[in-house]
C-alpha positions in Angstrom: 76.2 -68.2 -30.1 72.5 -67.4 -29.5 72.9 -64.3 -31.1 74.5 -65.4 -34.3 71.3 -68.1 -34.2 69.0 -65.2 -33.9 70.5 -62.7 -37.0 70.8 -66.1 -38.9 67.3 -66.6 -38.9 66.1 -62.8 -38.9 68.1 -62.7 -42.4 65.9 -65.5 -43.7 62.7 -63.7 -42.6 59.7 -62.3 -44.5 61.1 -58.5 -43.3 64.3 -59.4 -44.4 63.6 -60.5 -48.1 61.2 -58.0 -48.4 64.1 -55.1 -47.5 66.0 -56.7 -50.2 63.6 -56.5 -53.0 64.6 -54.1 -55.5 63.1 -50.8 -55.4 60.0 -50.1 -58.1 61.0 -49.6 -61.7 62.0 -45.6 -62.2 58.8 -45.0 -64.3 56.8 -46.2 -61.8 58.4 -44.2 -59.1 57.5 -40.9 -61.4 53.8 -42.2 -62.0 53.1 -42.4 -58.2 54.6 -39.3 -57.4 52.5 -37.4 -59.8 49.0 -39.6 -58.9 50.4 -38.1 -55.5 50.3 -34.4 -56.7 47.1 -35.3 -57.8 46.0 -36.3 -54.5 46.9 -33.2 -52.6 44.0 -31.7 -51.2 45.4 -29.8 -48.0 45.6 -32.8 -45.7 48.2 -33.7 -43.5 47.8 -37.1 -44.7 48.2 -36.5 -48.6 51.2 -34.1 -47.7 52.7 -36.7 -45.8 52.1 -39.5 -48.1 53.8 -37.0 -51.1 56.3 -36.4 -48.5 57.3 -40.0 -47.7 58.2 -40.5 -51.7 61.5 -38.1 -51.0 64.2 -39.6 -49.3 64.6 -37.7 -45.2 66.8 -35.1 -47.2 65.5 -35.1 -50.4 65.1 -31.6 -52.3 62.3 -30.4 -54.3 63.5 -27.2 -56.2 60.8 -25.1 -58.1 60.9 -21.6 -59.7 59.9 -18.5 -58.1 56.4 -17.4 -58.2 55.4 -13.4 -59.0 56.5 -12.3 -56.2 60.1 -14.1 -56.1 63.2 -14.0 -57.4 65.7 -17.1 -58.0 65.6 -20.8 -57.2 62.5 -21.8 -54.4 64.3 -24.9 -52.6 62.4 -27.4 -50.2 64.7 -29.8 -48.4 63.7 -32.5 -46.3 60.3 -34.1 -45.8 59.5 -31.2 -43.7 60.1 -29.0 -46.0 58.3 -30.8 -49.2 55.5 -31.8 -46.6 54.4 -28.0 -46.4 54.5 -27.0 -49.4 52.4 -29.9 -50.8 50.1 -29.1 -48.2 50.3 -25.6 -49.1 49.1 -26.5 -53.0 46.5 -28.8 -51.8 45.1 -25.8 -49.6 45.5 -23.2 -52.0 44.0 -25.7 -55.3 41.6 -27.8 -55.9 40.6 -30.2 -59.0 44.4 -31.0 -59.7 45.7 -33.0 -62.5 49.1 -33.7 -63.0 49.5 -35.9 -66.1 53.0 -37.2 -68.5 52.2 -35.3 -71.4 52.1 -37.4 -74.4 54.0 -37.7 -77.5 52.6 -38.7 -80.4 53.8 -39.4 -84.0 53.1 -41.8 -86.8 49.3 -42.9 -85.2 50.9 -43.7 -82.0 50.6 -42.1 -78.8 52.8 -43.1 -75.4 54.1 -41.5 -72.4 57.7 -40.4 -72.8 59.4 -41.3 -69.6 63.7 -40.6 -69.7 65.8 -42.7 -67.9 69.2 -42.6 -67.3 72.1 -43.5 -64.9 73.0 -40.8 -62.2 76.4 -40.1 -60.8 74.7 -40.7 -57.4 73.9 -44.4 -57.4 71.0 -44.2 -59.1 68.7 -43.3 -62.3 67.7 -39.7 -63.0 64.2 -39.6 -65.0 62.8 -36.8 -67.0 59.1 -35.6 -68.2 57.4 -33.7 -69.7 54.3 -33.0 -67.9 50.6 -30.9 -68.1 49.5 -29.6 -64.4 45.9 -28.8 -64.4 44.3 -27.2 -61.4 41.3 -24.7 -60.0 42.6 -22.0 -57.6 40.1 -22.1 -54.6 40.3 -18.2 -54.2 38.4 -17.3 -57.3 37.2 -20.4 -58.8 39.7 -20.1 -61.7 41.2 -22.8 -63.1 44.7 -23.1 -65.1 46.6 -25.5 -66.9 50.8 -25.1 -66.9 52.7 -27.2 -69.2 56.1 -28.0 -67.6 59.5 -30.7 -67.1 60.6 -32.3 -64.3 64.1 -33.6 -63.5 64.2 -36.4 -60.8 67.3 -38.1 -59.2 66.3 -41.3 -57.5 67.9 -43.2 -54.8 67.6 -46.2 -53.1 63.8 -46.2 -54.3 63.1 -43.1 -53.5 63.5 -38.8 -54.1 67.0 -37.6 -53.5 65.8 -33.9 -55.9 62.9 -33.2 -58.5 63.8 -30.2 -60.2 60.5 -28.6 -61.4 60.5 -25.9 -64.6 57.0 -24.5 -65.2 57.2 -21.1 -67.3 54.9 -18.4 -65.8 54.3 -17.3 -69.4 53.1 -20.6 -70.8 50.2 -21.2 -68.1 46.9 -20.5 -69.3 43.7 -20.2 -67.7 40.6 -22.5 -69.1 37.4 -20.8 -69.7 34.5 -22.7 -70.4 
């Protein structure tokens, strides 16, 4: 009887009606994960803090770089945790931005949202990465889309297509 008292009153407290509050608006969801990107500056902490935006098994799939072939796939927190931490080391001065649309004098921020097989909604970007390599000081900008399945207010896959022939390097 005490314990039927006890998960009575635990489902009337502050933890328990703020676990039930619905999970942040899709487009908002995207906007923090890219002021994330942003962030990344080699720390643990900004890794983490990507990281924590994917659900424990989330997957964050990217295409090869030069010296690959195929699909690059990151799954779990682990996983997405060092490679953010492994762009934040290797870049500095990163902007990741929704690149805008703009027609008839008006200019917005497409955000796509749809409903997912999975449970949840699946948005889709366009987006403009800006960032200095620390190596040689150079610094590029790569025009891109991202596909993101969300879940329970959180990552389950991004899906990342950034063609190696469309990134430029800016010169002052």
């Amino acid at each position: 009887m005490k314990r039927l008292a006890f998960l009575k009153l635990l489902a009337w407290s502050p933890l328990a009606v703020f676990a039930q509050q619905p999970a942040a608006k899709p487009e908002e969801l995207v906007r923090t994960w890219m002021q994330h990107w942003t962030a990344l500056d080699g720390s643990d902490t900004s890794a983490s803090t990507f990281a924590q935006l994917y659900l424990p098994d989330g997957v964050h799939e990217t295409g090869p770089n030069a010296r690959q072939k195929g699909l690059v796939y990151y799954e779990g927190r682990s996983d997405i945790q060092k490679m953010a931490r492994a762009f934040g080391e290797a870049n500095a001065e990163i902007t990741f931005r929704i690149a805008p649309a703009t027609a008839s004098e008006k200019t917005i921020d497409l955000i796509h949202v749809a409903d997912g097989p999975w449970g949840g909604p699946s948005v889709s970007i366009e987006y403009v990465l800006a960032y200095t390599q620390k190596r040689d000081k150079k610094r590029y900008m790569a025009p891109g889309a991202a596909f993101i399945h969300l879940q329970n207010g959180k990552i389950r896959r991004s899906r990342l297509y950034a063609p190696r022939e469309e990134v430029v390097e800016i010169v002052p």
